[in-house]
Each structure stands twice: as structure tokens, then as C-alpha cells.
VEXDREN-2710 file (C-alpha; in Angstrom, 1 decimal):
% VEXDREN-2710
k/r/px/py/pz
1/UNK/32.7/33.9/-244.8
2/UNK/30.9/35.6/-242.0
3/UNK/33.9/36.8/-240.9
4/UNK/35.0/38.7/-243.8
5/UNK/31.6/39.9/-243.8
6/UNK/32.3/41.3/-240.2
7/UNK/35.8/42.8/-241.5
8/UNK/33.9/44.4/-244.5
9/UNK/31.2/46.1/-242.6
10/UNK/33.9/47.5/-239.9
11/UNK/36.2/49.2/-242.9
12/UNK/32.7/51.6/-243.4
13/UNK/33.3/54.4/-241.0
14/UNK/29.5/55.5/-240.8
15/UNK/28.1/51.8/-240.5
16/UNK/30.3/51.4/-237.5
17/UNK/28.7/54.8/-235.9
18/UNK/25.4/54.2/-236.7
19/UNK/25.1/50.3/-235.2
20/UNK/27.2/51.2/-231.7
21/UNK/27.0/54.7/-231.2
22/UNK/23.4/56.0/-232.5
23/UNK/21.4/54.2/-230.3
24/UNK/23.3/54.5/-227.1
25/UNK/23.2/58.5/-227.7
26/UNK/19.6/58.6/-229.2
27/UNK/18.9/56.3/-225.4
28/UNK/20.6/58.7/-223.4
29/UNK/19.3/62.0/-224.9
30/UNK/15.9/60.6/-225.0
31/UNK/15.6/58.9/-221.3
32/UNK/17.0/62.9/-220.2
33/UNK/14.6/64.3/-222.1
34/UNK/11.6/62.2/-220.8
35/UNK/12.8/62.3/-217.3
36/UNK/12.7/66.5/-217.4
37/UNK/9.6/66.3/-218.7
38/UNK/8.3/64.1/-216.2
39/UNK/10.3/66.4/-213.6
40/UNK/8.8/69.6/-214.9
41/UNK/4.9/68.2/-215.3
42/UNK/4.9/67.8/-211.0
43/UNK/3.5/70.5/-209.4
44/UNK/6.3/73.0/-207.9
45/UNK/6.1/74.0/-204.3
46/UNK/8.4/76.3/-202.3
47/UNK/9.3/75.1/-198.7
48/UNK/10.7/77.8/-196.1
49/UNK/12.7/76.6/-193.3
50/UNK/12.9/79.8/-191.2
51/UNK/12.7/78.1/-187.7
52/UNK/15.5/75.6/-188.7
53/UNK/15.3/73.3/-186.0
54/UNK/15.0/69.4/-186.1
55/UNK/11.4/69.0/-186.5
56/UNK/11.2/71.2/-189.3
57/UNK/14.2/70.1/-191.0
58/UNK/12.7/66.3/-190.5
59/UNK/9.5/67.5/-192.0
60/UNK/11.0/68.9/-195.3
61/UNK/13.0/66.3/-195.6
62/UNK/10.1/63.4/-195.9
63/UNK/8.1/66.1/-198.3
64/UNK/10.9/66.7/-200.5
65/UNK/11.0/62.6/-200.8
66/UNK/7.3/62.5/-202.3
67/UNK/7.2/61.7/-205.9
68/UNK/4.1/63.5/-207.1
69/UNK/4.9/66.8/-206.2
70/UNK/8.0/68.9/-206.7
71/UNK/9.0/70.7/-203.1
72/UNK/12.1/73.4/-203.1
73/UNK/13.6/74.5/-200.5
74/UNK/14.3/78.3/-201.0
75/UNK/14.6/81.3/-198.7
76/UNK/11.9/83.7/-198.7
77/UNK/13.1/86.1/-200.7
78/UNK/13.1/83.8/-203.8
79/UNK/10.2/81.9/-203.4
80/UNK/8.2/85.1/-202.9
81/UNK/9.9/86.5/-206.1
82/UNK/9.5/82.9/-208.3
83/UNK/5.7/83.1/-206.6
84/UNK/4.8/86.2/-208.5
85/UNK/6.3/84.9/-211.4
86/UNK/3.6/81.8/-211.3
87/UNK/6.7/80.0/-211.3
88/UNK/5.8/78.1/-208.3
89/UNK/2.2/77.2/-207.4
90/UNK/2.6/78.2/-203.6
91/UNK/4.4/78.6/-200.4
92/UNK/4.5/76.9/-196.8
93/UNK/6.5/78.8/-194.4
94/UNK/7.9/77.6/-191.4
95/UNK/8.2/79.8/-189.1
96/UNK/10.6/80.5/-186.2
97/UNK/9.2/79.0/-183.2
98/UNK/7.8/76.1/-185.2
99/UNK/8.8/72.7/-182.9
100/UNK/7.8/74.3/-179.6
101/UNK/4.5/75.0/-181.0
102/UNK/4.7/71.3/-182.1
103/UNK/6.2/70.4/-179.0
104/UNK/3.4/72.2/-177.2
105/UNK/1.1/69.8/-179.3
106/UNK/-0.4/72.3/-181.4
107/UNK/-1.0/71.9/-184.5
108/UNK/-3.6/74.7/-186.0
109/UNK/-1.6/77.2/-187.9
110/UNK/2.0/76.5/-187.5
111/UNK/2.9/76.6/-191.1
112/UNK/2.3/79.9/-193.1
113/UNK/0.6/79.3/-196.4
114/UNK/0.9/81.9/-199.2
115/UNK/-0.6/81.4/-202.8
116/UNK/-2.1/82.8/-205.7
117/UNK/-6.1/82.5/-207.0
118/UNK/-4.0/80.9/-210.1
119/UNK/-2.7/78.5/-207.7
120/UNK/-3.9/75.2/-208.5
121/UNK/-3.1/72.2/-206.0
122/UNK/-3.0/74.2/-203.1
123/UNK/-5.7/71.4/-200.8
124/UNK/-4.0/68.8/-202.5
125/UNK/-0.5/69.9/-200.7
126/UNK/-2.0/71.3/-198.3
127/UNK/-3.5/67.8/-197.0
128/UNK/0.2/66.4/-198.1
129/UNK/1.8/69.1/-195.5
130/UNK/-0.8/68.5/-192.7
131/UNK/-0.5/65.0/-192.8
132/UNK/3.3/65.3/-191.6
133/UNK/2.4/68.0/-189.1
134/UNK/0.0/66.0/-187.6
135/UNK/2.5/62.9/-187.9
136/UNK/4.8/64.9/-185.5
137/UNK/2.4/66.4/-183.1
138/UNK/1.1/62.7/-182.5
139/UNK/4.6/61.4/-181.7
140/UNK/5.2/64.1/-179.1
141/UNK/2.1/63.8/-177.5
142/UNK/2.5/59.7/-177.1
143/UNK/5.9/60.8/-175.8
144/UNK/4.7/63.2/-173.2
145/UNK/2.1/60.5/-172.1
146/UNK/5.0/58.0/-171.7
147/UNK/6.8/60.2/-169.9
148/UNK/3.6/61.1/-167.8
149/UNK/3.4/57.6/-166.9
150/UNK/6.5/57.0/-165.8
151/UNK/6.2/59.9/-163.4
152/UNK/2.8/58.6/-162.1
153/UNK/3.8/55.6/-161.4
154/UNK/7.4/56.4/-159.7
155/UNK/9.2/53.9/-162.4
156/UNK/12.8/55.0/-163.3
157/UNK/13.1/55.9/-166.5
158/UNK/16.3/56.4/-168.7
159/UNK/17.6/59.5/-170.0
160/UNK/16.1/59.1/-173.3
161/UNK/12.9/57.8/-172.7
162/UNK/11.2/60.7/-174.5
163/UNK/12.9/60.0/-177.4
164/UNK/12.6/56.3/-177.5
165/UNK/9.5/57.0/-177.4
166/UNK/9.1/59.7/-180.2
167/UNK/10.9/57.4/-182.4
168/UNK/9.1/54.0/-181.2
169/UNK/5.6/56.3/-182.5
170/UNK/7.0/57.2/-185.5
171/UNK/7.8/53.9/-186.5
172/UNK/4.2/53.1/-186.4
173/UNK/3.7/55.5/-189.0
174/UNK/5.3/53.4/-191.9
175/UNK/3.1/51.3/-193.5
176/UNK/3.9/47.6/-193.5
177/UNK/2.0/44.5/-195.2
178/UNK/-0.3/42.4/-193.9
179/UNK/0.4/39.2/-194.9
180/UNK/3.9/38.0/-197.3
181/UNK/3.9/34.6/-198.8
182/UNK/7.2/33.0/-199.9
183/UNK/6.2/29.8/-202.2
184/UNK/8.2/27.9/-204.6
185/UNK/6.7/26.8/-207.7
186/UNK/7.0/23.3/-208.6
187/UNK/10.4/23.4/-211.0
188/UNK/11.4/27.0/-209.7
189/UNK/13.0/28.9/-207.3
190/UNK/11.6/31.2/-204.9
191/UNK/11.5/35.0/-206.1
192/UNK/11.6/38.4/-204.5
193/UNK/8.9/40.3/-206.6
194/UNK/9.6/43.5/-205.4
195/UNK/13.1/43.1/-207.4
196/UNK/11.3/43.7/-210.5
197/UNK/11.3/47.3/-211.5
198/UNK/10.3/49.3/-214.3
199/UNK/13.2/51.2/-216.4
200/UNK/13.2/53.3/-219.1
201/UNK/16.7/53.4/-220.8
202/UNK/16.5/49.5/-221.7
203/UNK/12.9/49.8/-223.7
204/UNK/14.1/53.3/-225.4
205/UNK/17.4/51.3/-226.2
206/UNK/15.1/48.7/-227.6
207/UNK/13.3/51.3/-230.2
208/UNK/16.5/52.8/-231.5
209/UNK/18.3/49.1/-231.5
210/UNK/15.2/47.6/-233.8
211/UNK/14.6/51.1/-236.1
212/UNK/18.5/51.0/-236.9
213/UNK/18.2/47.3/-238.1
214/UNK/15.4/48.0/-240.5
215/UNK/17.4/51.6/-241.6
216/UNK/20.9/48.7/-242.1
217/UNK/18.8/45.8/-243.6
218/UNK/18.5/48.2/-247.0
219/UNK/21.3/45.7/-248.3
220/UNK/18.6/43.4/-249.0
221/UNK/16.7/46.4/-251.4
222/UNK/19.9/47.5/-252.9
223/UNK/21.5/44.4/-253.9
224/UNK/18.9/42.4/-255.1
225/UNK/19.0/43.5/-258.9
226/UNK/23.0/43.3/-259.6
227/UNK/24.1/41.2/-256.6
228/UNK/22.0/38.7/-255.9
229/UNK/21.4/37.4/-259.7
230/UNK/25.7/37.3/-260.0
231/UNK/25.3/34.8/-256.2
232/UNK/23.2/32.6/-257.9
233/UNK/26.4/31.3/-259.9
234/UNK/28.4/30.8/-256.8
235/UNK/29.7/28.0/-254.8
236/UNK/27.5/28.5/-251.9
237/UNK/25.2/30.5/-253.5
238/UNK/22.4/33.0/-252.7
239/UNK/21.3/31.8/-249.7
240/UNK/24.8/31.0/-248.5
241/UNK/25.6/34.8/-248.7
242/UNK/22.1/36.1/-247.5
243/UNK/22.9/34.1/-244.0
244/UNK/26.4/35.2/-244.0
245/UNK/25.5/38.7/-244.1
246/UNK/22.6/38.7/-241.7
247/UNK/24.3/36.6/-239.7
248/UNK/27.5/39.3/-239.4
249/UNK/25.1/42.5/-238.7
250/UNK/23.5/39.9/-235.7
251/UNK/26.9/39.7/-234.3
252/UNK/27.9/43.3/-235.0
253/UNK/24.3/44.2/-232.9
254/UNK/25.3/41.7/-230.3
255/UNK/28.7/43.6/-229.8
256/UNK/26.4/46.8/-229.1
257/UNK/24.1/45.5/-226.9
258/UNK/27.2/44.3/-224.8
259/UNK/29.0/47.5/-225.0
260/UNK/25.2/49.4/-224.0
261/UNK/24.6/46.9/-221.3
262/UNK/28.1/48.5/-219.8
263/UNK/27.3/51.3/-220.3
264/UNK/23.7/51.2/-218.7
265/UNK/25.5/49.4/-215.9
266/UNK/28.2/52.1/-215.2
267/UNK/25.3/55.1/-216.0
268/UNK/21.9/53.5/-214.7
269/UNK/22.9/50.8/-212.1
270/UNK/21.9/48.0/-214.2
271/UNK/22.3/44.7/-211.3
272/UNK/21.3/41.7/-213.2
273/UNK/23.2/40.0/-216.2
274/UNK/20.1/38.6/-217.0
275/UNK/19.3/42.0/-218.7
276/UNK/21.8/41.4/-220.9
277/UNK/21.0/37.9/-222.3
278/UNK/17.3/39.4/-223.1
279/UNK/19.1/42.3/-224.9
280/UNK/21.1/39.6/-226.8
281/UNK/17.8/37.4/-227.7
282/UNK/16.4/40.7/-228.7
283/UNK/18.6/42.4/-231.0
284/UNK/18.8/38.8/-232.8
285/UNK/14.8/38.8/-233.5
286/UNK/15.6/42.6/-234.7
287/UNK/17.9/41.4/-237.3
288/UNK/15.7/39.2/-238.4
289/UNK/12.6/41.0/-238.1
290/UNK/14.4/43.8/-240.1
291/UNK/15.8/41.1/-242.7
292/UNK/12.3/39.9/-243.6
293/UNK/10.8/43.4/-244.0
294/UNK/13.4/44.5/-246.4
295/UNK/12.9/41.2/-248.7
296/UNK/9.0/42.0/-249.1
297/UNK/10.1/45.7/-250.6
298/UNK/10.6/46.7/-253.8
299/UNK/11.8/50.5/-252.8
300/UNK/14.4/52.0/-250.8
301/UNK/12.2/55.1/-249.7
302/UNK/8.6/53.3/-249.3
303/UNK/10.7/50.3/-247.2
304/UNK/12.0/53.5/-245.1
305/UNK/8.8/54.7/-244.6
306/UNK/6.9/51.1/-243.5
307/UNK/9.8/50.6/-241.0
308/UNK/9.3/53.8/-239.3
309/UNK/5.5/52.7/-239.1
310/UNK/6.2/49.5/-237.5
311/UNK/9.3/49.7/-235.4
312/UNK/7.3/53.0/-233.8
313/UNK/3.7/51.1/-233.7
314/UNK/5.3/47.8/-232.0
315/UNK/7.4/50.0/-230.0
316/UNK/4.4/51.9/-228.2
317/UNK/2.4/48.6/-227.6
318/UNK/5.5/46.9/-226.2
319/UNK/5.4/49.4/-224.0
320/UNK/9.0/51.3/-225.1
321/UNK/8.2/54.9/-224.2
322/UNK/5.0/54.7/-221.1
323/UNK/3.5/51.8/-219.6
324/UNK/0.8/50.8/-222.0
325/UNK/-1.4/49.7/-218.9
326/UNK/-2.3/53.4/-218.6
327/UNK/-3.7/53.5/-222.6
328/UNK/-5.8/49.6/-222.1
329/UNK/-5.9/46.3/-220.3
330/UNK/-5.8/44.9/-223.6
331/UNK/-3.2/46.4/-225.0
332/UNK/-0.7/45.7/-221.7
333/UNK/-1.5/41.7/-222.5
334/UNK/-0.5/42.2/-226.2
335/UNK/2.5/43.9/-225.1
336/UNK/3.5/41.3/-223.0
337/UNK/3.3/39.0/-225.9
338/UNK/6.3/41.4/-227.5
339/UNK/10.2/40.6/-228.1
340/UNK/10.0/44.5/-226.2
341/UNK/8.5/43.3/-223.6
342/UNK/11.9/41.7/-222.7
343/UNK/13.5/44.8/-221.9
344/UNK/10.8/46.2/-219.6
345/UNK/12.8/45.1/-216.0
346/UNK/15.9/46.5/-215.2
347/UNK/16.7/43.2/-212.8
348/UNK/16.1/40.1/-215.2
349/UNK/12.8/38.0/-214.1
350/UNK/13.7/34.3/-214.3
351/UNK/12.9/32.6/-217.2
352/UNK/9.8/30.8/-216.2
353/UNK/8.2/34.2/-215.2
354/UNK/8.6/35.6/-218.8
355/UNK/8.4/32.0/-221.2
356/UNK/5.9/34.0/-223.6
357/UNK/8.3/36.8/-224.5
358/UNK/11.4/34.8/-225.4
359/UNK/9.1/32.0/-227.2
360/UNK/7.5/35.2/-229.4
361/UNK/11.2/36.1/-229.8
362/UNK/12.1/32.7/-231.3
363/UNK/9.0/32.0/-233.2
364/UNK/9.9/35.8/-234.6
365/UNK/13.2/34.6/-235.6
366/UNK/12.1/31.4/-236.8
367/UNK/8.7/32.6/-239.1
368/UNK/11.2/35.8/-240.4
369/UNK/13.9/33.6/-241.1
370/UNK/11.3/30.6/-243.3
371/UNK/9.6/34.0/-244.9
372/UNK/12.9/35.2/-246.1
373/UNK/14.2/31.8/-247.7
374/UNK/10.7/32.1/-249.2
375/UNK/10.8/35.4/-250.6
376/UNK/14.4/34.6/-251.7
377/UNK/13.3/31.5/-253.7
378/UNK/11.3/34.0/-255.9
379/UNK/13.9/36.3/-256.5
380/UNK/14.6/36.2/-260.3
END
């Protein structure tokens, strides 16, 4: 019976859209849209590179890698012009003779700086600009005194001493940790932490996946007064064809969280199969989530209205669209006590690491599942 539930449901056109393809385009437009946001919100700074030598090249580089603000490299001509346009909040100039002057170990005004009164982060970048000046003026000069060394003490040094040097002092510069520990918890294996990282696409995926289920669980609303009454009389009756039905949109959301996961994979990088299991234990407790919901209403438009309420109220405290953490403490241990909070790591933590989520998700799909046999029973 399932099966030809699953044949029925694939002959409607729209259903098919709206269960494989809404979601995965509502992700995708969404995560673009919050990532420009996020891009536009950092603070924009010009960089010009009119020396064009190593040093200064090596310096914008490592700017343009800093997350918090937004360098561009233009010429002078445009940042001057995007400058009076407050389009930019200022501009540091590198100058032509810019690595001697570094090379001769100063330091004091080898960058130009030009800004606006309007301009507001110009000490904050400043600082962020010095700090990489300063960086390279501190590796020549340990260079020079190596080099200086050498001579004094007549010891034959290689061709590039001065560099194995430079590059020996700016190792130093990268910050490592004091202490790791590797343990093994008694019945696990021993984890990387640092392969746990925070995504956005999965969670967002999450949000459309669960307020599509409540939009397709209307079936419950609309069939209840003609349908359901004529089931009674069947052979496997009411509750036979409620589990049939659920159980054929669970596998039709199954088949879209495998087709997402690909597609995540091939757009996103998704590394870890894992992901893909917690997408699969996720969309099942959405089903029945969704299920349960439908068979407490009465009306198509108020059930409508509650679902957006919910799926968009659990969704912010799982922590769907921003890590909750920056709203409350409180809130980021109720959201770890979330089905969402499944789909927060783009590489899968083991099991043991994240127990409470997929209990709540079974305990979910268990309670939903007991309240819907008991709202059924008083169907008349």
C-alpha cells in the first residue's frame, strides 16, 4: 500500500516540485543572500600597490585574508573616485619605494593613509595595517643581525642565509598552541575537534525541509470529514492508511534529502556521509512532527498560520539562520537539545558527541507518532 501511495503522490506534478525542488532553491537563494549580506556589513578598504614589489605584494596578500574587514585592491584612480563616493571607508597607499624603506628598517610612514571625517574604522585598520608592517620590518632586521653575525664571527654562510632567515622570523609570527591533548574516551574513538565546522546551507535546508512538511501534512485537515469516515469500513482501516500515507511522504523527503546532500556535496564541499544520515533522521521527525500538528487542527488556514509560527520559532532557537550563542547561553543549550541541531556541522560529529540530538529526534517521532493514534481514535 505504501507503494501506491508513493506512485500516487509522484503522478501530482506540483507535489513532486514542491518536496525536491523548493527547498533546495529556497537553500541556495537564501545561503547567497545571507552570505552578501554578511560580505557587504564588513567594513570596505582600498589597498594601493604602487611600489609592486614582494613585500608589498606579501603584505596585501595576508590583509586581503582577514575576515573582519573587506580589503580591495584597486589603482588609485578608483579608489580615490569610490572614496568620495563614501563607497569605501579609506585608503592605504603603498608607495613606490616601499620595501627598501622596509628593508632599511623603517617603519614610520611608509604607507599613505587617505580618509574621510565620515570615515569610521580608520584606527581599527590602521592598527590591522601596522601590525603587518611591523611584522616585516622585524623579519629584516633579525635577518640583517644574522647576517651581521655571521660576518663578525668569519663563519661561512650560504647564499641564502638572509632569507632563511627572513622566513625562519616569520614563522615565529604564526600563532601555535600551547598544549594539545589526544584522549580516547572509554567506548570511543579519538576525534579531531577542529573538523567540526559551522555551515549554513544544511540548517537553512533544515527550515525549508520541516516548513514544507507542515505546508504537505494538510492531507490530514482535508481528508478527515469525507475520507477518513469512508477508511473506517476498510480492511486495514484508518490507521492502516494514515501510516501508509505518512510513511510514503517520509520516503519521498528521504529521496530529497539524498538528492540535497549531492547536491550540497558537489556545490558546498560537503566531506562526511555522516551529514547525510542526520539529514535522513531529521526529515523523518519532520514528517512526523508535521503529521501530529495537522491532526490537532480543525482549519486549513489557521493550521497554515501555527506551522509558520513554529517551524520559524524552532528554527531560530535551533540555531537555523545565526548561532543562537550570540542571542543567550540559555538558548544555545536548548538548541542543542533540537532535531536542528543535527544539521549544525558540515563534517558529522560521531554519535556519542551528539546522543541528545538524535534521542530528542526519536522521542519526537515516537511522542508525535502515540499523539496522532490518539487524536485519530477521536476522530468521529
Amino acid at each position: 500500500m505504501i507503494s501506491e501511495k508513493i506512485k500516487q503522490l509522484l503522478k501530482r506534478p506540483m507535489l513532486v516540485i514542491m518536496i525536491f525542488f523548493l527547498p533546495l532553491i529556497g537553500t541556495i537563494i537564501s545561503n547567497s543572500f545571507l552570505a552578501k549580506v554578511q560580505s557587504d556589513s564588513k567594513i570596505p578598504v582600498a589597498l594601493v600597490d604602487q611600489d609592486h614589489s614582494k613585500m608589498s605584494k606579501q603584505v596585501m596578500d595576508r590583509l586581503q585574508k582577514t575576515t573582519e574587514i573587506q580589503f580591495l585592491s584597486l589603482n588609485e584612480e578608483q579608489a580615490r573616485k569610490q572614496l568620495a563616493k563614501n563607497k569605501i571607508d579609506s585608503i592605504f597607499m603603498f608607495p613606490n619605494g616601499f620595501q627598501q624603506e622596509v628593508e632599511a628598517g623603517n617603519y614610520q610612514g611608509v604607507i599613505d593613509l587617505l580618509t574621510l571625517p565620515s570615515s569610521v574604522a580608520t584606527e581599527a585598520v590602521r592598527e590591522v595595517v601596522a601590525s603587518e608592517v611591523t611584522r616585516l620590518t622585524t623579519n629584516v632586521k633579525a635577518a640583517n643581525e644574522v647576517r651581521f653575525l655571521y660576518k663578525v664571527y668569519n663563519i661561512h654562510a650560504e647564499p641564502d642565509l638572509w632569507k632563511e632567515a627572513y622566513r625562519y622570523t616569520d614563522n615565529q609570527w604564526k600563532p601555535k598552541p600551547l598544549m594539545t591533548i589526544d584522549y580516547e574516551a572509554q567506548g570511543t574513538k579519538p576525534t579531531k575537534q577542529g573538523n567540526v565546522q559551522m555551515t549554513g546551507y544544511v540548517p537553512l535546508w533544515g527550515f525549508f525541509t520541516l516548513l514544507l512538511c507542515c505546508i504537505t501534512s494538510d492531507w490530514m485537515i482535508k481528508e478527515r470529514k469525507h475520507l477518513f469516515k469512508r477508511m473506517k469500513t476498510m480492511q486495514k482501516g484508518l490507521y492502516g492508511y494514515i501510516r501508509s500515507v505518512s510513511a510514503a511522504y517520509a520516503v519521498l523527503y528521504v529521496l530529497q534529502a539524498l538528492i540535497s546532500f549531492a547536491l550540497f556535496k558537489w556545490l558546498y564541499g560537503v566531506e562526511s556521509y555522516g551529514v547525510l544520515l542526520y539529514m535522513c533522521i531529521y526529515v523523518i521527525a519532520c514528517v512526523a512532527f508535521s503529521t501530529w500538528l495537522a491532526s490537532e487542527s480543525q482549519r486549513v488556514g489557521s493550521y497554515y498560520m501555527i506551522s509558520v509560527v513554529m517551524v520559524t520559532g524552532l528554527s531560530i532557537i535551533g540555531g537555523s539562520f545565526f548561532p543562537v550563542g550570540e542571542l543567550s547561553a540559555t538558548i544555545e543549550r536548548i538548541s542543542q537539545w533540537l532535531p536542528q541541531h543535527l544539521l549544525l556541522y558540515q563534517h558529522a560529529l560521531p554519535l556519542t558527541f551528539i546522543w541528545k540530538e538524535i534521542a530528542v529526534s526519536i522521542a519526537c517521532i515516537c511522542l508525535c507518532a502515540f499523539k496522532l493514534v490518539w487524536n485519530v481514535r477521536s476522530i468521529k
